[in-house]
N, C-alpha and C positions, 0 to 999 in steps of 0.2 A: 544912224539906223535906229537908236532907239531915243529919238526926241520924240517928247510927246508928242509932235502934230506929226510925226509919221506914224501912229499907232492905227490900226483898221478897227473896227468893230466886228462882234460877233456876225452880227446879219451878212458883213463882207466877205468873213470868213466860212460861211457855209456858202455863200458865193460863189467863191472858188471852187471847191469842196465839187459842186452841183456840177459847174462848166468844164473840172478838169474829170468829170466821169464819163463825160457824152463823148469822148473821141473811141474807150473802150464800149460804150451802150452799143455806136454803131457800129464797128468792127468785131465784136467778140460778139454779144449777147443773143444775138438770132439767130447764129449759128449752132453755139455750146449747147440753149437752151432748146433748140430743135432736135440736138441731138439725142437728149437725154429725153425732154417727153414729145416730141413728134409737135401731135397741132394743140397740146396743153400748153408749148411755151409760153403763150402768152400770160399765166399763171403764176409762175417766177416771183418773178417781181414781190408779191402777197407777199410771200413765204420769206423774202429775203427782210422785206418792211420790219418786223419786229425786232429781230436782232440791231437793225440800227437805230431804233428807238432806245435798246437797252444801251447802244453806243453813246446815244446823246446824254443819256441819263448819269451814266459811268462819269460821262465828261464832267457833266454839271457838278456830280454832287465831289468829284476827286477835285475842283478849284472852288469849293466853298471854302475852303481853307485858307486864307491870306498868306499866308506863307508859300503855296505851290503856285509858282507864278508858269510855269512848261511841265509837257513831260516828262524833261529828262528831272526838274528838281522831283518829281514825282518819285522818279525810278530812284535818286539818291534817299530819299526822305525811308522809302519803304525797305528798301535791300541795302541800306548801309552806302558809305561814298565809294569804296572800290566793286564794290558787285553792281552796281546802280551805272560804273563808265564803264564799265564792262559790258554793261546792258547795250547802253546806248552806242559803243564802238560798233556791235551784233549791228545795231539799228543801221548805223551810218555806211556799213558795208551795204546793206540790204538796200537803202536807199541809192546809193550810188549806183544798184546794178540795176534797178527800177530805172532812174534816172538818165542810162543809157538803152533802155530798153523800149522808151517811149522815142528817144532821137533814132534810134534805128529803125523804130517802127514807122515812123515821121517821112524818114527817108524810102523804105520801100515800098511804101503805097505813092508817090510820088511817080517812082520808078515805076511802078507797074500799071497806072494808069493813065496820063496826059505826058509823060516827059520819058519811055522807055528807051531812049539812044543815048541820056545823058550819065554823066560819073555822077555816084552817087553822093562821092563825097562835095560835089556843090550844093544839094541840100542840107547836108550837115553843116556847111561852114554857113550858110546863108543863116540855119539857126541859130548857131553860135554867136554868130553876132549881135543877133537879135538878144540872147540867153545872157550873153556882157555886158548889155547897154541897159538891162533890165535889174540883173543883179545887181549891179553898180548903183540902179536907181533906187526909187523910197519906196518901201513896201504898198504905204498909202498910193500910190500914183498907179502901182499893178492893182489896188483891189478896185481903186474906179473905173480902171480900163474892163476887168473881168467884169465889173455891174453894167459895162454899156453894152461889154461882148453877149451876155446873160439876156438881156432883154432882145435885141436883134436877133440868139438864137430863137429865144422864145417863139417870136415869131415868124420866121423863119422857117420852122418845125411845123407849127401848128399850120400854115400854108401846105408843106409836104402831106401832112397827116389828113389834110382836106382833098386834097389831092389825090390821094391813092385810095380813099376811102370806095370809090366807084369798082374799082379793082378789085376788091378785098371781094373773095370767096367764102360763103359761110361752110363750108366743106372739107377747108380748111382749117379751120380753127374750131368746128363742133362735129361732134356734141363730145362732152363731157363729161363721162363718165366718172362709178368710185376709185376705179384701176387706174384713171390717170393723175390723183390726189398724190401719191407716192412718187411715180415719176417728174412731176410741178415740183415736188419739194425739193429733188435730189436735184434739180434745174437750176434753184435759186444760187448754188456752188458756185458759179462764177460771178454773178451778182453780186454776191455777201465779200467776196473777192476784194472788188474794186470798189465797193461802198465803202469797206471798211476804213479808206484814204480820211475817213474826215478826223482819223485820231493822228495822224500825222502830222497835221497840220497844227495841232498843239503843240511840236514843237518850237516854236516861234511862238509859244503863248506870253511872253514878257510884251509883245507885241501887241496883243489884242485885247483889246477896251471890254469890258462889262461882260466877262465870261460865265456871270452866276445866270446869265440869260441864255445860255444856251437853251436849258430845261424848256423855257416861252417859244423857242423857235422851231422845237422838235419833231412835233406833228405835222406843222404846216409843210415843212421841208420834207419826212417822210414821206407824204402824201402825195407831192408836185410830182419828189424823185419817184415813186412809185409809177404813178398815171402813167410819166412820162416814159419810164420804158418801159412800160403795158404797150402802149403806142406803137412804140421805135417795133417790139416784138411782135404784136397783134400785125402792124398793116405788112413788115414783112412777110411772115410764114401767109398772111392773110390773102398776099397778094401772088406769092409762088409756090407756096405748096412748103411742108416740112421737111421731104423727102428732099428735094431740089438744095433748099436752102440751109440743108447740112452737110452739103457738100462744095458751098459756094464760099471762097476767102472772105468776098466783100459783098453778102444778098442785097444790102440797103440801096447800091447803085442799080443792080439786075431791076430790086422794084420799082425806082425812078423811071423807069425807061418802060415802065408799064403804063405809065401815068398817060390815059388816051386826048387830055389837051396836049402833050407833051410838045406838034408842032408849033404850039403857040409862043413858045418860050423857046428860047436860044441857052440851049446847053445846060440844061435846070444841074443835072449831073456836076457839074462844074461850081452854082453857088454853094450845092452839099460838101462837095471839094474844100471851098474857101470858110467854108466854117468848122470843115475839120480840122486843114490846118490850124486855124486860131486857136482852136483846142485843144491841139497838140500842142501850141505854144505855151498854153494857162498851164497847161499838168505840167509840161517840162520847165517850165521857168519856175510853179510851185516848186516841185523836187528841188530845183538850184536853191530856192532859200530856205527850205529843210534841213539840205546838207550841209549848209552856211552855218543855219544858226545850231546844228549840232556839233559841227567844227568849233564855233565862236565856246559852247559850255564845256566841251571837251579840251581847251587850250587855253581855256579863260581868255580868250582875245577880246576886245574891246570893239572894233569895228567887221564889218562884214564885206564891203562894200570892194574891200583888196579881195578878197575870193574869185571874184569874176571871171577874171584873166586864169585861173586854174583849174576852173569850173568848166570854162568855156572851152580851153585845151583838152583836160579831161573829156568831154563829151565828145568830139570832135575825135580824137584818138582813139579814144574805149571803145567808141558805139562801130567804128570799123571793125573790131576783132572780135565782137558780141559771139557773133551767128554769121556762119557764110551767104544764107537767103532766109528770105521772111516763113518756109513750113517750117524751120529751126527754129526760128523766133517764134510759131505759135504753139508747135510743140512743148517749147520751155514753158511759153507760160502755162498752158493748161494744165501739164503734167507736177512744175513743177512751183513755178509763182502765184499759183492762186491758191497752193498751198500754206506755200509763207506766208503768202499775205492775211493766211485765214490764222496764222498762229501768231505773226504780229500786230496784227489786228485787233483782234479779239481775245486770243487765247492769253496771251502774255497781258494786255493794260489789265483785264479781269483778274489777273493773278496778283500784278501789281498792287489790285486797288486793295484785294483783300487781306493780304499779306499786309499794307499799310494802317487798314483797320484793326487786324489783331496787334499789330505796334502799337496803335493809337498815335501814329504818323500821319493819316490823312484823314 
């Protein structure tokens, strides 16, 4: 697992980063943030962009240091070797419950859409399999799979987003007033949420080749991530209304089916389907090697690759006794996971990083 020629690159690794956000873009985003500002949603996005520029930045200049090759040596270097796995023990619970949080969610949109008479636990185990054969496998062979998956969404999307543009209502999404600059920003909240995943995925940084480039890649990438769920957020509220689509689990399908070539195409609904899934697969397979490689520093073990099989069980077991149905599952997270995720996100590496500096540890 950690031969050189299975190492990824930075570029890979925001890669992933990108592809494992869109399964929550389309599911959470045009909902939450219709909630909070009506037909300003589409505004979000802005307001979330800077904080993950401060994210990249954080990243960049905390592995200038040759010595900090992960987060978790980060967390050891800054708060000492016992407060530092103590840190990361906090982390690897958090991640585990992420981790079943996405296979459950995997599974109940499944159920509630194309397959509603089937046990749930056959999508579970169908990912599982898939989550064994992956974890088992070289990181490098997941990040080329994510770069083919990445470019295919791309366009993919940008087809969708042409598509629904006929649809879109300007009545909807204007005018814009100063009263809705306030509500836009409290919107970006679940955003800033699920962006925040790209500091995570430093842990595995032993892994990844040329990280003093992140700083090079940070704009470009703010910029795609932004547009693109300008987009995802604009053509939904654009295309049904904010009123509508704050009360809708999944708007992104409701707007498909607005789409007036729609006869032309057989089940357009269904290719958005199959690219969810795949993104579903990218986030939850990431998660598998997060909680790998912070088992692997937490136990000093040597390889990863035996995790699979317990990973695989784990998810398979856990994500059944999560949540009885998926408004539990959206409940928790709104209320309670884009919380944490905004304190291990953000709150906690910033602390890390500064505390390391008054050491003169990073």
């Amino acid at each position: 697992m950690n031969a050189d020629n299975n190492k990824i690159t930075v570029r890979q690794t925001i890669t992933i980063f990108m592809v494992s956000t869109l399964s929550a873009a389309i599911r959470l985003f045009p909902t939450d943030c219709a909630k909070i500002s009506g037909q300003a949603a589409w505004l979000a996005p802005l307001y979330a962009a800077p904080p993950l520029l401060l994210l990249f930045y954080l990243l960049s200049s905390m592995f200038k240091k040759s010595g900090v090759n992960n987060l978790g040596e980060a967390f050891e270097l800054s708060l000492g070797k016992a407060a530092g796995k103590a840190l990361l023990a906090l982390y690897l619970l958090w991640m585990i419950i992420l981790y079943l949080l996405y296979i459950r969610y995997y599974s109940e949109r499944l159920l509630s859409t194309i397959f509603p008479n089937t046990d749930i636990r056959f999508f579970m185990l169908v990912m599982m399999l898939l989550i064994f054969m992956s974890a088992r496998g070289r990181l490098e062979v997941f990040a080329r799979f994510t770069e083919l998956a990445f470019l295919i969404f791309t366009v993919i999307m940008a087809l969708f987003f042409l598509l629904l543009i006929p649809g879109i209502k300007a009545e909807n999404l204007l005018p814009i007033t100063f009263f809705d600059l306030l509500p836009s920003a409290k919107a970006a909240y679940p955003i800033l949420g699920i962006w925040g995943y790209i500091i995570l995925l430093f842990f595995f940084g032993n892994d990844i080749l040329n990280k003093d480039q992140v700083r090079n890649l940070a704009i470009k990438s703010t910029i795609f991530l932004a547009a693109t769920n300008i987009l995802i957020i604009a053509t939904v509220v654009g295309s049904i209304g904010p009123k509508v689509v704050e009360r809708m689990p999944i708007p992104f399908f409701s707007a498909i089916k607005t789409i007036s070539l729609m006869e032309t195409f057989d089940r357009m609904e269904s290719i958005l389907l199959s690219v969810w899934i795949v993104s579903d697969f990218i986030v939850i397979t990431t998660f598998a090697f997060i909680i790998s490689h912070i088992l692997k520093q937490l136990f000093s073990t040597r390889e990863t690759k035996y995790l699979a099989s317990p990973l695989a069980f784990l998810g398979y077991s856990g994500s059944q006794f999560l949540a009885p149905n998926r408004f539990e599952l959206a409940v928790f997270s709104s209320r309670i996971g884009l919380l944490i995720n905004i304190i291990t996100c953000y709150a906690i590496p910033f602390i890390i990083f500064a505390v390391g500096k008054i050491r003169r540890k990073l």
